[in-house]
C-alpha positions as protocol buffer text, in pm:
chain_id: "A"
residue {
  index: 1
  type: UNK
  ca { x: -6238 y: 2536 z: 479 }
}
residue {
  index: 2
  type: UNK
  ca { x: -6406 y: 2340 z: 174 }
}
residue {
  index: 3
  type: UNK
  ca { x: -6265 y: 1986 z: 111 }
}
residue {
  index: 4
  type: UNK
  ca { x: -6090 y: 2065 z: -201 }
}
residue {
  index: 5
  type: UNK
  ca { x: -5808 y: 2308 z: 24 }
}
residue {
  index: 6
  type: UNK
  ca { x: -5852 y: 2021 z: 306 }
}
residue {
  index: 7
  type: UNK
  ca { x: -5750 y: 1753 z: 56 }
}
residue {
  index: 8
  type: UNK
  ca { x: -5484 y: 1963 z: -64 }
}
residue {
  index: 9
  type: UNK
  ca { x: -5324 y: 2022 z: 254 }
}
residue {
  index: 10
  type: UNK
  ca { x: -5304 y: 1736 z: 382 }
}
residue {
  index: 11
  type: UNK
  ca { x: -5051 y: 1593 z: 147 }
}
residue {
  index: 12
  type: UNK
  ca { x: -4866 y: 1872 z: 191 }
}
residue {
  index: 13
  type: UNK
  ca { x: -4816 y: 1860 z: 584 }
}
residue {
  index: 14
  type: UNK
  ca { x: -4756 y: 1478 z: 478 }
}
residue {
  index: 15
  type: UNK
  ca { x: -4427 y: 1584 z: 273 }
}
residue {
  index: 16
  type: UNK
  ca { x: -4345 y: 1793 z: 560 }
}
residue {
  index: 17
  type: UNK
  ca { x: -4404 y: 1566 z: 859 }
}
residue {
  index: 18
  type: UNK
  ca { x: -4193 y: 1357 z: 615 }
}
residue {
  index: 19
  type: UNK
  ca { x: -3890 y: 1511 z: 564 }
}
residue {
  index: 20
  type: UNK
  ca { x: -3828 y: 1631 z: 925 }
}
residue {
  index: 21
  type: UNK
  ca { x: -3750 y: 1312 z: 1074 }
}
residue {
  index: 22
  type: UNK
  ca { x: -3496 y: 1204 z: 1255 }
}
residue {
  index: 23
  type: UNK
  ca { x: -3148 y: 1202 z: 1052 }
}
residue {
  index: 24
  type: UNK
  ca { x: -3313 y: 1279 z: 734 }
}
residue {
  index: 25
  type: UNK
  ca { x: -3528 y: 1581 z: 558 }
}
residue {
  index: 26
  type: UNK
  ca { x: -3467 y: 1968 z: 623 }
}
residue {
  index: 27
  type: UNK
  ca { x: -3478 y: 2158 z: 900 }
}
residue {
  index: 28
  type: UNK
  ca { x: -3649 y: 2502 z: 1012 }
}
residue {
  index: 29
  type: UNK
  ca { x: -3612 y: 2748 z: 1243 }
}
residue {
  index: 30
  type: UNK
  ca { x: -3564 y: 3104 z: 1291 }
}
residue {
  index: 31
  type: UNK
  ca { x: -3264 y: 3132 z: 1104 }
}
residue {
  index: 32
  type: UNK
  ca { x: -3454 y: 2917 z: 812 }
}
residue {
  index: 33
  type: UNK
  ca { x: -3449 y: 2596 z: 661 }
}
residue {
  index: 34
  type: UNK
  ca { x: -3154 y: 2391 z: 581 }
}
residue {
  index: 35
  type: UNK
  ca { x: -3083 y: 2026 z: 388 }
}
residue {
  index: 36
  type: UNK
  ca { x: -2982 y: 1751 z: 616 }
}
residue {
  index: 37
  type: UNK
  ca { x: -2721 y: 1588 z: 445 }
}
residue {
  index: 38
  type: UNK
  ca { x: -2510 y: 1315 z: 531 }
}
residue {
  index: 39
  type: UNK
  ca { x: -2220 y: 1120 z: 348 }
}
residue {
  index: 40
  type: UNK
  ca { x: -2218 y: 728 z: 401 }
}
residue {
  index: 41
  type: UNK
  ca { x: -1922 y: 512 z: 222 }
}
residue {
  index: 42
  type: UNK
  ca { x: -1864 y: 784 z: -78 }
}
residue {
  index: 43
  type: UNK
  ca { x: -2192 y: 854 z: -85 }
}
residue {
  index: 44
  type: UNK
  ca { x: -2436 y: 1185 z: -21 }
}
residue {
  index: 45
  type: UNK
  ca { x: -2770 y: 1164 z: 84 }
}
residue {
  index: 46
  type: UNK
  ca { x: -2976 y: 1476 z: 68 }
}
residue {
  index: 47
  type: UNK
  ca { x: -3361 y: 1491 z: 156 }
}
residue {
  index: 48
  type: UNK
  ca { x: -3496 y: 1841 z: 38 }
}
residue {
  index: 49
  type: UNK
  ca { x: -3862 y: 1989 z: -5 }
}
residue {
  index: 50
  type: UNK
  ca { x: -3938 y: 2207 z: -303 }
}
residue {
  index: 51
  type: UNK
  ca { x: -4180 y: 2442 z: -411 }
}
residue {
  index: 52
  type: UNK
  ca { x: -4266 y: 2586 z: -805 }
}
residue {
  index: 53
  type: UNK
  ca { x: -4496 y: 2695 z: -1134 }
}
residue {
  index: 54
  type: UNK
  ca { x: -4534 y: 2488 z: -1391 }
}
residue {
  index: 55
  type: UNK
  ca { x: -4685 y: 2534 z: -1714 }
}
residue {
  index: 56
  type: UNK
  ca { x: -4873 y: 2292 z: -1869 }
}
residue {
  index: 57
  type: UNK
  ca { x: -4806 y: 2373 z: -2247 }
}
residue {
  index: 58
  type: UNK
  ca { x: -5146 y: 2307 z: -2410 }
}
residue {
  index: 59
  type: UNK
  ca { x: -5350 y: 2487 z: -2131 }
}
residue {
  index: 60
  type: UNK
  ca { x: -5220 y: 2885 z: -2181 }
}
residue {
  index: 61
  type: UNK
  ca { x: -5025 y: 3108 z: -1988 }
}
residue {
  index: 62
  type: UNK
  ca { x: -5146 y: 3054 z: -1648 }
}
residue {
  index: 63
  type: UNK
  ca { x: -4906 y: 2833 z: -1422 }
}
residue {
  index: 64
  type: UNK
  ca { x: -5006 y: 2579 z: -1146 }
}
residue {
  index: 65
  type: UNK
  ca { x: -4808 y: 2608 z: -812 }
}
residue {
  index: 66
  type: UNK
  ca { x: -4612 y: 2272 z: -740 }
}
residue {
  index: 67
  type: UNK
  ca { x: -4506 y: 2130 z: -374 }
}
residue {
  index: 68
  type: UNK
  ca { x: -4268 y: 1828 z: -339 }
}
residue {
  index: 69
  type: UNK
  ca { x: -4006 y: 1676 z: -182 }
}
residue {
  index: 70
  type: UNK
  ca { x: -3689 y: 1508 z: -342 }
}
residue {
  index: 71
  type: UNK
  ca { x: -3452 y: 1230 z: -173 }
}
residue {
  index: 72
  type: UNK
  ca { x: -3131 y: 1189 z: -390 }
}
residue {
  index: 73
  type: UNK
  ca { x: -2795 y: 1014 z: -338 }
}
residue {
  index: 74
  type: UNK
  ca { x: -2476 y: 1137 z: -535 }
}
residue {
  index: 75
  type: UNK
  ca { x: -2137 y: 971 z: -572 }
}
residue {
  index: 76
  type: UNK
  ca { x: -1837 y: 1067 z: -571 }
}
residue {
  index: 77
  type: UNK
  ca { x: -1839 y: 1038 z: -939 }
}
residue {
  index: 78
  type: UNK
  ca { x: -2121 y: 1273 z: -982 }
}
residue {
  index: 79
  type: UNK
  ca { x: -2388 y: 973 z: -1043 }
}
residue {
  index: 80
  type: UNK
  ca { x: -2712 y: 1056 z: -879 }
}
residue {
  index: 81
  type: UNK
  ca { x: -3011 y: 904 z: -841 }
}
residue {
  index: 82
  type: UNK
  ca { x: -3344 y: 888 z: -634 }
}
residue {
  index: 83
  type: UNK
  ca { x: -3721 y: 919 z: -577 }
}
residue {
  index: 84
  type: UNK
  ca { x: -3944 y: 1239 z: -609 }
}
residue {
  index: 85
  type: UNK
  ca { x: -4298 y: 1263 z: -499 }
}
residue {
  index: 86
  type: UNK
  ca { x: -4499 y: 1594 z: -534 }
}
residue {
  index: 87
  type: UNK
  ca { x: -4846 y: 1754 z: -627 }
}
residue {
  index: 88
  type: UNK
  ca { x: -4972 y: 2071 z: -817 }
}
residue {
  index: 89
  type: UNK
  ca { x: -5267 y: 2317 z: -791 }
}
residue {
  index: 90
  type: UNK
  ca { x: -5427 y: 2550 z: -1032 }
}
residue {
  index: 91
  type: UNK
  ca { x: -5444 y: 2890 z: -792 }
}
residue {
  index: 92
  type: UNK
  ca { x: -5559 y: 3182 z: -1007 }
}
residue {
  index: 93
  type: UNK
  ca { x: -5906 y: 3195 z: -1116 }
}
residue {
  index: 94
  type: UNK
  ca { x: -6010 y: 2997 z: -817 }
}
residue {
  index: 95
  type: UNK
  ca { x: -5842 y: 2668 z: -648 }
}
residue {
  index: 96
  type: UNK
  ca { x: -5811 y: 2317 z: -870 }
}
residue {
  index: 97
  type: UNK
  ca { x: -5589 y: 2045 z: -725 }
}
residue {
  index: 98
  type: UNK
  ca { x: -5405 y: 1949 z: -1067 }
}
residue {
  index: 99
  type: UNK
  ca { x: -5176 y: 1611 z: -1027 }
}
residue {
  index: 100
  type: UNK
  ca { x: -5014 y: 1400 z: -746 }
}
residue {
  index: 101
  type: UNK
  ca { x: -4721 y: 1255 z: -888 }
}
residue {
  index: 102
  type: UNK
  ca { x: -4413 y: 1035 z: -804 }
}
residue {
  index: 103
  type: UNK
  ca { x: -4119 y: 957 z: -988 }
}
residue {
  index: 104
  type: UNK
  ca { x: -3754 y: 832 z: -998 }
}
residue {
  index: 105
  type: UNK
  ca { x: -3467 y: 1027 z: -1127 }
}
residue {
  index: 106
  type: UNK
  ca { x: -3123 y: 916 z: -1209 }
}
residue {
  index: 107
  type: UNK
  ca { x: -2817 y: 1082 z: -1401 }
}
residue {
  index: 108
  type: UNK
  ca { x: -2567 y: 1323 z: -1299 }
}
residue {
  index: 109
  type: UNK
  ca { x: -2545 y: 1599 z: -1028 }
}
residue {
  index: 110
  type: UNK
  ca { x: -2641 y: 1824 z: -1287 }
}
residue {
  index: 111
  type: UNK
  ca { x: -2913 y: 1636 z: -1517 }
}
residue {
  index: 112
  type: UNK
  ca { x: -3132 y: 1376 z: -1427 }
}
residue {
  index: 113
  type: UNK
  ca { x: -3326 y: 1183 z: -1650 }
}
residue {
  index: 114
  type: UNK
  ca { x: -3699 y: 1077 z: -1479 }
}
residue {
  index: 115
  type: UNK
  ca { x: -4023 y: 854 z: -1529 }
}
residue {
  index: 116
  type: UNK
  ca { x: -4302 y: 805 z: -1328 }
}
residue {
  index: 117
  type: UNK
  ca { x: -4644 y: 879 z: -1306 }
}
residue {
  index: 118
  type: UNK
  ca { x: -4949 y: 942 z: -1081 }
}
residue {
  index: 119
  type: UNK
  ca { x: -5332 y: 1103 z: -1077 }
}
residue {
  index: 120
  type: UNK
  ca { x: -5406 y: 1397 z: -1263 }
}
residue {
  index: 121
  type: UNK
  ca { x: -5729 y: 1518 z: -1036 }
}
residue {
  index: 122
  type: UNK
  ca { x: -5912 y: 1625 z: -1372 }
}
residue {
  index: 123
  type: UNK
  ca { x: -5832 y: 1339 z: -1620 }
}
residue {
  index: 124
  type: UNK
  ca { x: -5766 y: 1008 z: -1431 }
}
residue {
  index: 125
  type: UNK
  ca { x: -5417 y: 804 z: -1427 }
}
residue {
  index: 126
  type: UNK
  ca { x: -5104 y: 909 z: -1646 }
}
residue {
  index: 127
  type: UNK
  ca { x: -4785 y: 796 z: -1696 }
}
residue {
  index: 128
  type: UNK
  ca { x: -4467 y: 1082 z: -1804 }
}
residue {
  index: 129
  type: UNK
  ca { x: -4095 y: 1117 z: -1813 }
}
residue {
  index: 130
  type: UNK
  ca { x: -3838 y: 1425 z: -1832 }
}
residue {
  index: 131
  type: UNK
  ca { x: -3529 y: 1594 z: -1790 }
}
residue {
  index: 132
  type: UNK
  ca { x: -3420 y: 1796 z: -1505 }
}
residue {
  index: 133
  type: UNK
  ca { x: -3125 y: 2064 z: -1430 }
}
residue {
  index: 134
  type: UNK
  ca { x: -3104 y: 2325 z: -1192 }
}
residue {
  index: 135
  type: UNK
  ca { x: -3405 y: 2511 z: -1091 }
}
residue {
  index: 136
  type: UNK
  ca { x: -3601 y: 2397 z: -1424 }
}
residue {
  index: 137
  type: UNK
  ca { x: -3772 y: 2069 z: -1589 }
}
residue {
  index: 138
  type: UNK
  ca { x: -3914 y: 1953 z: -1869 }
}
residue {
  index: 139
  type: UNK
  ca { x: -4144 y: 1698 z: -1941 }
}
residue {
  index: 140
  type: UNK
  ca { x: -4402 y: 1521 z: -2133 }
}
residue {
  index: 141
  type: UNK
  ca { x: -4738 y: 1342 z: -1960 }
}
residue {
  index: 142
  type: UNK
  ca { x: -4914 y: 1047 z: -2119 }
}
residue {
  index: 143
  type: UNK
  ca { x: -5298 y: 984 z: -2026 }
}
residue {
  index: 144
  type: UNK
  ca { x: -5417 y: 654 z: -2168 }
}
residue {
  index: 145
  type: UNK
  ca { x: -5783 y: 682 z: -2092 }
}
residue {
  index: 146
  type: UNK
  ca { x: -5900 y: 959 z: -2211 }
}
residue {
  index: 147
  type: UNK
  ca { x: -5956 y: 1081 z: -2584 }
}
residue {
  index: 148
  type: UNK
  ca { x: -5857 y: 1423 z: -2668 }
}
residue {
  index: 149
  type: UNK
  ca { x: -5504 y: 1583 z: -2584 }
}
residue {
  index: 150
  type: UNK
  ca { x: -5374 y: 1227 z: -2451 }
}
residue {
  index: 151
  type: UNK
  ca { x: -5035 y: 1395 z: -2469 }
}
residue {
  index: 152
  type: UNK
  ca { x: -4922 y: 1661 z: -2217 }
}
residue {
  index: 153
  type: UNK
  ca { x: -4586 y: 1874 z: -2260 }
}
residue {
  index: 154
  type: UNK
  ca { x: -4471 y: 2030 z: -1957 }
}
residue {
  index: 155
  type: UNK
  ca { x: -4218 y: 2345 z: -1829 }
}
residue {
  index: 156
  type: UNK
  ca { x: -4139 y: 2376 z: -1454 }
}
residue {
  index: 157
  type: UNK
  ca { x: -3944 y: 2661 z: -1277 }
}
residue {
  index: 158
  type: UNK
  ca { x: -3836 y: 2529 z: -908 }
}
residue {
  index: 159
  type: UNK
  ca { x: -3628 y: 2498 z: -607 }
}
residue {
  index: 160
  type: UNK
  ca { x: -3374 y: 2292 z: -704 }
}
residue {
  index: 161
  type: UNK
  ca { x: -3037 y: 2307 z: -740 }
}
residue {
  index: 162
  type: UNK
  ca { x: -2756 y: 2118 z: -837 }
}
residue {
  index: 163
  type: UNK
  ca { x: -2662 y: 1813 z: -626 }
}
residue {
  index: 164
  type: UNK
  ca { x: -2316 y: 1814 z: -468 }
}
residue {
  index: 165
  type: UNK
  ca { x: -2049 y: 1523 z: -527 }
}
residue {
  index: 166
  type: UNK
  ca { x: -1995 y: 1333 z: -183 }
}
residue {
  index: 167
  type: UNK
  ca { x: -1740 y: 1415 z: 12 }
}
residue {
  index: 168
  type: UNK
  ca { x: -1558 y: 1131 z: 239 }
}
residue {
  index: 169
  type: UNK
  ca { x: -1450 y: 1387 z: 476 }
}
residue {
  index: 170
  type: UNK
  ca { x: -1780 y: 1467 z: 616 }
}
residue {
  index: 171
  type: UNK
  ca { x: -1964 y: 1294 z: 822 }
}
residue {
  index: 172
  type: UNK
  ca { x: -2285 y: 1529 z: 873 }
}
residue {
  index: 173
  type: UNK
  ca { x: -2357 y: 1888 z: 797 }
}
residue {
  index: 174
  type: UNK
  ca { x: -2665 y: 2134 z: 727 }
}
residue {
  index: 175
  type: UNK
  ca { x: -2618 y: 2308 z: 436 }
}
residue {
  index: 176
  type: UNK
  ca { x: -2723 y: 2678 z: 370 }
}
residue {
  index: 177
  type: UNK
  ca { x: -2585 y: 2864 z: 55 }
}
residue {
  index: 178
  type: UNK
  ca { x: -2230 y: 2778 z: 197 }
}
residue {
  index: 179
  type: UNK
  ca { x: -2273 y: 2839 z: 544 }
}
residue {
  index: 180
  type: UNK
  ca { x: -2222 y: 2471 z: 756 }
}
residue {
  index: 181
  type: UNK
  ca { x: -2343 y: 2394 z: 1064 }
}
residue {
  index: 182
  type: UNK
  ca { x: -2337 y: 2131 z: 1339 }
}
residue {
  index: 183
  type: UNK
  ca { x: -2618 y: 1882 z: 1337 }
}
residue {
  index: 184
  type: UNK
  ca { x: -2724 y: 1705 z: 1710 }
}
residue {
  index: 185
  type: UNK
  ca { x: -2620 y: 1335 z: 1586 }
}
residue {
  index: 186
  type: UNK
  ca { x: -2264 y: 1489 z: 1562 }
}
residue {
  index: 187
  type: UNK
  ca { x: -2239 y: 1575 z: 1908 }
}
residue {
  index: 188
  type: UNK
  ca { x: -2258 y: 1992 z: 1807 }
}
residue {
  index: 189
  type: UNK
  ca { x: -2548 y: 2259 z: 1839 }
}
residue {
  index: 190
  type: UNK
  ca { x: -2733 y: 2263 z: 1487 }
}
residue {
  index: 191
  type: UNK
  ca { x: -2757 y: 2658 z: 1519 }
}
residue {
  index: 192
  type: UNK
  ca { x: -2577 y: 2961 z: 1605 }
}
């Protein structure tokens, strides 16, 4: 395994270890993977990891494959808000880790407006911002040190869907397209 793959992996199984901890993250098994989610004082607190292709507008047609993983928390009101931290690779024509970023997000369950910034692999530091809705983002990169195309417009296709409004009534739950199930801190058996 060269050290390019090694050095991508191992942030990965970092965002993994991550979000299967105790109380918080996703969880897999052989029926799949769910979202933890709990509700705290009109509040819901979801931990999810994502996956998609984004397309770096001033580089062609050919997308880079994006891993991350999102913690949000929504009101009752619809307000949500959060932190985001996730890193892309250029897969076809051979492997190129592309940026490691983290950001925070805050809006509605719907849109979120987000800034942050990170290491672009190929170009040093950078700074960006966009707008996210369901399942698709857009966004514009800044990099201050170098010369040429210091200005980076993005599109991104990915995992994630629209945050539900908090609930009062529920204390715990994992969530699957609809389908709820007990979770162990609830005193119930978290699958079928």
């Amino acid at each position: 395994m060269s050290i390019r793959k090694i050095f991508f992996t191992i942030p990965f199984l970092i965002l993994i270890s991550l979000s299967n901890n105790a109380g918080a993250g996703f969880v897999c098994a052989k029926a799949g993977c769910y979202d933890f989610v709990t509700t705290n004082g009109g509040s819901l607190t979801t931990n999810r990891a994502y996956a998609g292709l984004k397309w770096t507008l001033n580089e062609g047609i050919k997308p880079q494959a994006v891993f991350g993983f999102r913690h949000a928390r929504t009101e009752s009101n619809g307000d949500t808000d959060g932190g985001d931290i996730s890193i892309s690779a250029k897969f076809i024509d051979g492997f190129q880790l592309g940026k490691l970023r983290a950001k925070y997000f805050n809006g509605k369950e719907q849109v979120q407006g987000e800034v942050g910034g990170g290491f672009d692999f190929t170009k040093g530091i950078f700074a960006g911002a966009g707008i996210h809705a369901p399942y698709s983002l857009i966004g514009l990169d800044l990099h201050p040190f170098i010369n040429e195309n210091k200005l980076e417009p993005y599109l991104q296709l990915d995992t994630i869907k629209r945050y539900k409004k908090s609930n009062s009534t529920t204390s715990c739950q994992l969530v699957d397209v609809g389908s709820y199930f007990g979770d162990p801190s609830c005193g119930t058996t978290p699958f079928p």
